[in-house]
Backbone as a printed PyTorch tensor [residue, N CA C, xyz], in Angstrom:
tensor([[[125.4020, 141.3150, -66.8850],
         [124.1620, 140.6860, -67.3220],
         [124.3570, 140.0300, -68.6880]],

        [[125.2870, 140.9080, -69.8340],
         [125.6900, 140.2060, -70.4170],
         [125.9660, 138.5660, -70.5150]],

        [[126.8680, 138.8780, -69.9020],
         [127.6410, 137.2150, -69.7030],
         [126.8310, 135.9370, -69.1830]],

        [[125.6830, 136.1780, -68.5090],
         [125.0790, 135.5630, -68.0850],
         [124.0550, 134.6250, -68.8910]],

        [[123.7610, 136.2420, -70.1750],
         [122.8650, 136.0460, -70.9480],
         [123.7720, 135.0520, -71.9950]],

        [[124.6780, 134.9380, -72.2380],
         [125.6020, 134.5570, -73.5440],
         [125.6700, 133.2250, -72.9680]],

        [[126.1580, 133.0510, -71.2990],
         [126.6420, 131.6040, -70.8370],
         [125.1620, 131.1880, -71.1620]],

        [[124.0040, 131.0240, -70.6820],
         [122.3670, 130.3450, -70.8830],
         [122.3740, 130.1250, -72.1930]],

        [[122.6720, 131.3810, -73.4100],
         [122.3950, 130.8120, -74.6160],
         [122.9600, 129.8270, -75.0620]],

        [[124.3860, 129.6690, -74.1560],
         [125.2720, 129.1410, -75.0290],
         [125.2540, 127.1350, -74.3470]],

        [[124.5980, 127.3700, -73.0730],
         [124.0260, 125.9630, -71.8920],
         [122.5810, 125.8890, -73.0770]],

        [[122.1320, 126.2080, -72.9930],
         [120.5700, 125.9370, -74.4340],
         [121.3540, 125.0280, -75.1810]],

        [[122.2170, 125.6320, -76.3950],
         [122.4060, 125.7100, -77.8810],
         [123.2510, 124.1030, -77.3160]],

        [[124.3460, 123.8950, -76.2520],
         [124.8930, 122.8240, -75.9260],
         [124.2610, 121.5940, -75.6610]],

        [[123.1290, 121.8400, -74.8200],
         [122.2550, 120.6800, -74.4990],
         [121.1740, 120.2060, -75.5590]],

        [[120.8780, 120.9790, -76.2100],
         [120.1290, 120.4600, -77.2210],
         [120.8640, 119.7390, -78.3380]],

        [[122.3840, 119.7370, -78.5630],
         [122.7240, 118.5450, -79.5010],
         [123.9180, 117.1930, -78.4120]],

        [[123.6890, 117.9770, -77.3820],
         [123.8820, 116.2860, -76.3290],
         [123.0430, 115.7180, -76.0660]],

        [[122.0680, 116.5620, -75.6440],
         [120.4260, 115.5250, -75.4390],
         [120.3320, 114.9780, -76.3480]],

        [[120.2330, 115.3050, -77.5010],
         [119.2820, 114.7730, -78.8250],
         [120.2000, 113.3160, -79.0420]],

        [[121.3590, 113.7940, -78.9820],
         [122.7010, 112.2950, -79.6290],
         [121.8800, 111.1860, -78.6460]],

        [[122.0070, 111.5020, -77.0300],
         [121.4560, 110.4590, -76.1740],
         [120.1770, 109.8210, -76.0530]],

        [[119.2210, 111.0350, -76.0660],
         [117.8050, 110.8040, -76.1840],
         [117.7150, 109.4430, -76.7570]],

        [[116.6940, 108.3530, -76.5290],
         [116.0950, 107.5480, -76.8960],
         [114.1380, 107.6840, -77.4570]],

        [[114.1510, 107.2510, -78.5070],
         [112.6410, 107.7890, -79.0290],
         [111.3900, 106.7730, -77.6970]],

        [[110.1650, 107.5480, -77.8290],
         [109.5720, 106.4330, -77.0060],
         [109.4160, 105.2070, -77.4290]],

        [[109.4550, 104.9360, -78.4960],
         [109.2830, 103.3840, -79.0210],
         [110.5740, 102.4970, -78.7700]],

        [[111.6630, 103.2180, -78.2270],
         [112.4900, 102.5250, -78.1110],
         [112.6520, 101.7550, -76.5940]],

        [[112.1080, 103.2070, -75.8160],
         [111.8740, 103.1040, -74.1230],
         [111.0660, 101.9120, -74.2420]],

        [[110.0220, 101.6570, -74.5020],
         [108.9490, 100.8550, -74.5050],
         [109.3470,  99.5340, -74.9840]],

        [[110.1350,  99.3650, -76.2080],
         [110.7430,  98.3600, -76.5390],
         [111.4230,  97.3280, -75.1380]],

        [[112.6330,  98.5020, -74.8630],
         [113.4190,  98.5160, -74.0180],
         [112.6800,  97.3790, -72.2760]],

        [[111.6660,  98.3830, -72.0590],
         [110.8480,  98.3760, -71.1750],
         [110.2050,  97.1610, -70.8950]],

        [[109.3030,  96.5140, -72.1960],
         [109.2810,  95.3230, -72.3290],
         [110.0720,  94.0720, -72.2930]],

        [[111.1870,  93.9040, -73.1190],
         [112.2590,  93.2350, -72.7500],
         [112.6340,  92.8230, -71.2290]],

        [[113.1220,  94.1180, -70.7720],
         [113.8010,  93.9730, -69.3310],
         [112.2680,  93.3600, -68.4110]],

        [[111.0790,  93.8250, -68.4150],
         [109.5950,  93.2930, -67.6180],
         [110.2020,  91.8710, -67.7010]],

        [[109.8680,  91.3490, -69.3160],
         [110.2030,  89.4910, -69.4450],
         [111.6420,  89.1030, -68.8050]],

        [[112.7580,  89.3800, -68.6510],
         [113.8920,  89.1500, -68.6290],
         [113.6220,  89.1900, -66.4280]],

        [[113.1580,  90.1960, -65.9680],
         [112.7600,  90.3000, -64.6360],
         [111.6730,  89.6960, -64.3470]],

        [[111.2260,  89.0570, -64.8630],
         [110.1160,  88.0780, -64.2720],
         [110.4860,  86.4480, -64.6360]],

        [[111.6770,  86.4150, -64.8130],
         [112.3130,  84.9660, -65.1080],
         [112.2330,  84.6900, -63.7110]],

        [[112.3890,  83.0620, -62.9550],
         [112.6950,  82.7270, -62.2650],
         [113.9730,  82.3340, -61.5510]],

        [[114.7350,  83.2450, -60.3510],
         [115.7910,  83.3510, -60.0000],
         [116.4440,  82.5040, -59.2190]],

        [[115.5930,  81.5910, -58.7980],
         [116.4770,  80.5010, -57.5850],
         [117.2310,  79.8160, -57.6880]],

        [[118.0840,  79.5550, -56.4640],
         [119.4540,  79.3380, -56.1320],
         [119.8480,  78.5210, -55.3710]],

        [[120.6670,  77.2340, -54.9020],
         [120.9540,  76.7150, -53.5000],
         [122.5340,  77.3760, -53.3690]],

        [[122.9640,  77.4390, -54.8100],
         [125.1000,  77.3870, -54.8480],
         [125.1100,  78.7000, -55.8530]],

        [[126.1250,  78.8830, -55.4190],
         [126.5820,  79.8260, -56.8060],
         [126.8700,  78.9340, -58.3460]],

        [[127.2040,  77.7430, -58.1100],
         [127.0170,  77.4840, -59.1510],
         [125.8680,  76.9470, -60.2100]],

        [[124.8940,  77.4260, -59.3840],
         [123.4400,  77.2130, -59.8840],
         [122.9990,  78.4980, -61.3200]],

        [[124.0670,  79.3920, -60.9270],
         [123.5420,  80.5820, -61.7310],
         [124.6020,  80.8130, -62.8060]],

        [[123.9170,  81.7340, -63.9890],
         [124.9970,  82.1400, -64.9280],
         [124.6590,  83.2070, -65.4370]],

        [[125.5490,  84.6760, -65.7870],
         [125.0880,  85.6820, -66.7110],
         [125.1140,  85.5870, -68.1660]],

        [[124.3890,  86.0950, -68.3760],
         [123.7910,  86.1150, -70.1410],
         [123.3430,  87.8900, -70.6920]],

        [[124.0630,  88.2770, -71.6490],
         [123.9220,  89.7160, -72.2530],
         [122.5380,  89.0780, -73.4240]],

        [[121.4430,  88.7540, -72.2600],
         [120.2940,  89.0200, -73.2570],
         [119.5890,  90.7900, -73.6790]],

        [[120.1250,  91.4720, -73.2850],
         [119.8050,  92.9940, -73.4040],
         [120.1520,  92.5710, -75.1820]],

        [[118.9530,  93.3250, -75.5020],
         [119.5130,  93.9960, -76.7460],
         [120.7050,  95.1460, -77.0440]],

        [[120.4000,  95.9550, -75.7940],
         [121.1940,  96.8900, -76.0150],
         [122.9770,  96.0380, -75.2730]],

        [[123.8560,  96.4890, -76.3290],
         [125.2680,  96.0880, -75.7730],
         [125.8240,  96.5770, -74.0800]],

        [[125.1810,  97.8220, -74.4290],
         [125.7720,  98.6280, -73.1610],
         [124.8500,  98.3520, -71.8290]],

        [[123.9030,  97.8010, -71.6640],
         [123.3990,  96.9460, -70.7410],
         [124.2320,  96.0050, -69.9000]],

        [[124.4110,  95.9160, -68.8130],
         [124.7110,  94.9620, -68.0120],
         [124.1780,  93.2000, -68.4330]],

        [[125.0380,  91.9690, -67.9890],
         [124.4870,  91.1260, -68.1900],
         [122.8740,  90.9430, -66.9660]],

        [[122.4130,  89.7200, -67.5740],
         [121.3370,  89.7670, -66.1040],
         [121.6440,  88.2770, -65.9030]],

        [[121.2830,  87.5930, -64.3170],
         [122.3620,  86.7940, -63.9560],
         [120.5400,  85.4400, -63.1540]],

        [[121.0240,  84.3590, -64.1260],
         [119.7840,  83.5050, -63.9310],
         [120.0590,  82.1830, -63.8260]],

        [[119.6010,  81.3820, -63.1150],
         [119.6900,  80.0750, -63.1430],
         [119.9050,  78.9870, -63.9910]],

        [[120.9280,  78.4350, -64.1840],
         [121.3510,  77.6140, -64.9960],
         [119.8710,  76.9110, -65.7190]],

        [[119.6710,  76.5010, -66.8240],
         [118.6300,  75.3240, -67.3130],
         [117.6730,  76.3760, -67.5930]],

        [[117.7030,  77.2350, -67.5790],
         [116.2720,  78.1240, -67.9120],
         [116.2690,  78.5680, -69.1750]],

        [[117.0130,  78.2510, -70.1000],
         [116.7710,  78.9620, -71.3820],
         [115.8200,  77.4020, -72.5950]],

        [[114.4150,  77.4190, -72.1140],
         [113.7360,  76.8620, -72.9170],
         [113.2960,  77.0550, -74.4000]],

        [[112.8220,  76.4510, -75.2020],
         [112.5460,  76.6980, -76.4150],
         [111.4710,  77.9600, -76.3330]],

        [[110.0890,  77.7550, -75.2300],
         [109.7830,  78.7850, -75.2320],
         [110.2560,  80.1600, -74.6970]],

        [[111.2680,  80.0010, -74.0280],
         [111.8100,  81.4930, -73.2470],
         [112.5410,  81.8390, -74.0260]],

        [[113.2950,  80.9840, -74.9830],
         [114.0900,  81.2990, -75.8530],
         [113.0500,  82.3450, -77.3270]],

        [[112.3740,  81.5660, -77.4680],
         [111.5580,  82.7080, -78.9430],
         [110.7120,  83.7410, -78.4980]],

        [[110.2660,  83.6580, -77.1070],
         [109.9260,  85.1510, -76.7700],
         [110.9980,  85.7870, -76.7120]],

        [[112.4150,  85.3140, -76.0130],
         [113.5490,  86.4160, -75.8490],
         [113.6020,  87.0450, -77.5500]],

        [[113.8300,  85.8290, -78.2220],
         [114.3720,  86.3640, -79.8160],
         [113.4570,  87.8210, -79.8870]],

        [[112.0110,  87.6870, -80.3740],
         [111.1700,  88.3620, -80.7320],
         [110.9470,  89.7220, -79.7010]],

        [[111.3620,  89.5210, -78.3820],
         [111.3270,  90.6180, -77.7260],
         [112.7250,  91.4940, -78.1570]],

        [[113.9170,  91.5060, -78.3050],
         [114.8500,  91.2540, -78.5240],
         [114.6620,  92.3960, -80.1940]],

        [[114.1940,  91.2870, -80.9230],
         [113.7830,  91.7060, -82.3400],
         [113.1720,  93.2390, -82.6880]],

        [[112.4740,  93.2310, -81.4930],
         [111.4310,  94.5610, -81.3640],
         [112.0410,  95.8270, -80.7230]],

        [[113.3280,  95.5560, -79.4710],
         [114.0550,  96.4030, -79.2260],
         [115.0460,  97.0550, -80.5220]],

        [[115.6720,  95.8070, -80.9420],
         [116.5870,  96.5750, -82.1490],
         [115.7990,  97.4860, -83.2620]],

        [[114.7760,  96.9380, -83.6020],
         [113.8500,  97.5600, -84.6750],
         [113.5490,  98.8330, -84.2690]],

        [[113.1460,  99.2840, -83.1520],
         [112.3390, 100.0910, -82.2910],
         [113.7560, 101.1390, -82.1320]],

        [[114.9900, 100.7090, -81.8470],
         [115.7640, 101.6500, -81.6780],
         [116.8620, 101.5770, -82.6560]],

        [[116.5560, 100.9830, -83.8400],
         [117.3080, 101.6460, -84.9900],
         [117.6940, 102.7720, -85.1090]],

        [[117.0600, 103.5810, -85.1350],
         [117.4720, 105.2040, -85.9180],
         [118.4950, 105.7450, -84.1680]],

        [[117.7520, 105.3760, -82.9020],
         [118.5510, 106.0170, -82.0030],
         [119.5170, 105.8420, -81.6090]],

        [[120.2030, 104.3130, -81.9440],
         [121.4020, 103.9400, -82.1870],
         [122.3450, 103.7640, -83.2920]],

        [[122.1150, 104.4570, -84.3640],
         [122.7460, 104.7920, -85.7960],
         [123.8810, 105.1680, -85.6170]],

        [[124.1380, 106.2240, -84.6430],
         [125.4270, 106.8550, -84.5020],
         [126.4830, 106.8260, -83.3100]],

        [[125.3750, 106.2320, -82.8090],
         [126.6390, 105.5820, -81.1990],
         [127.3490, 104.2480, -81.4070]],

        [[128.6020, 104.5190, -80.8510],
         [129.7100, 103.8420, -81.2590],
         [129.3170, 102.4800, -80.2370]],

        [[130.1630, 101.3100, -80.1430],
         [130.0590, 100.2560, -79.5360],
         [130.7540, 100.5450, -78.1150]],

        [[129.8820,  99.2440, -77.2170],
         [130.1470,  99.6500, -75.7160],
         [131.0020,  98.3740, -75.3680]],

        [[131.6700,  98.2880, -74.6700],
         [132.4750,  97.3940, -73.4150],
         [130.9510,  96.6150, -72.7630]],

        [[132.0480,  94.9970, -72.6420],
         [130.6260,  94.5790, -71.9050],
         [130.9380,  95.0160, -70.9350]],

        [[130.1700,  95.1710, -69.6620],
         [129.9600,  95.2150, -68.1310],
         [130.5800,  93.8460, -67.7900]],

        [[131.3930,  93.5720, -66.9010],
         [132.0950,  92.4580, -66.1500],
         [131.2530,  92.3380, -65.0850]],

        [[130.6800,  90.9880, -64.9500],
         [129.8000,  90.7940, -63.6920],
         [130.5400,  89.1570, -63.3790]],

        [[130.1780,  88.9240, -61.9260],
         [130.3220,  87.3180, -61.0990],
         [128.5830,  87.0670, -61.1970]],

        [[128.4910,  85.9950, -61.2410],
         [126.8960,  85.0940, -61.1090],
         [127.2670,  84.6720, -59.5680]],

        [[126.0950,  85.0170, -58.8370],
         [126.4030,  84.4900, -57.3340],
         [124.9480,  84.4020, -56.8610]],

        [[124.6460,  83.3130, -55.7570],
         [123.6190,  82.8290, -55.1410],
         [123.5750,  83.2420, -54.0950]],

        [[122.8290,  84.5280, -53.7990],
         [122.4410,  85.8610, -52.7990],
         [121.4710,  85.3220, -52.4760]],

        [[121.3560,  84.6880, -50.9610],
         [119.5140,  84.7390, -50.0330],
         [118.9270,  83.5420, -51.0840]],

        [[119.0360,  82.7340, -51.8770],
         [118.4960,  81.4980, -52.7510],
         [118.0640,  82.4000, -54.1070]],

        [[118.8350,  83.5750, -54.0700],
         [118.2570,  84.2230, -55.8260],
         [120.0860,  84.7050, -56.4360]],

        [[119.7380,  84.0710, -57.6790],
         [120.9450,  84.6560, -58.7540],
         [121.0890,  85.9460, -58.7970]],

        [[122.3670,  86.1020, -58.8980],
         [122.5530,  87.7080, -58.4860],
         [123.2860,  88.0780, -59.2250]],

        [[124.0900,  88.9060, -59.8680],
         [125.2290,  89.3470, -60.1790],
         [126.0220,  90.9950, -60.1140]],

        [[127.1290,  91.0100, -60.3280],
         [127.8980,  92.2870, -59.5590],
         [129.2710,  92.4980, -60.2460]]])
């Protein structure tokens, strides 16, 4: 019974400083959350694959690119991205202080069913 009791204390005392390193605060989720809503409600259509292109608009590095139709980055899609963008980094300052830098994700841009896709 011992041992049982020592392994739990010792699964507690472990997860509470791996969670915490990973954890994201809610303002960051929400940040986060917002971003990706605007970024998924872009318009995806396609005739060729070469209609489409990926772009690491994530704030976060370790995000995947997201994969959109050539010509779509307007002046206005462009300063909501900035400012959405703006609000993720701000928002997750403190939860990314100590995590090291990520590898991008390697993706192809491809024209799946008439929508940009990538993989």
């Amino acid at each position: 019974m011992k041992i049982i009791v020592t392994a739990f204390a010792f699964f507690i005392l472990f997860s509470s400083f791996s969670g915490g390193a990973n954890a994201e605060s809610g303002t960051c989720i929400a940040a986060h959350e917002k971003l990706e809503e605007f970024l998924q409600a872009q318009p995806k259509t396609c005739t060729a694959d070469e209609d489409c292109e990926g772009h690491f608009y994530r704030a976060d590095g370790c995000k995947p690119a997201i994969v959109l139709p050539r010509g779509h980055d307007t002046p206005e899609f462009l300063q909501a991205l900035e400012a959405l963008q703006s609000e993720v980094r701000s928002g997750c300052a403190s939860d990314w202080a100590t995590r090291g830098p990520c590898a991008l994700t390697p993706f192809q841009a491809k024209c799946v069913k008439n929508l940009c896709a990538g993989g």
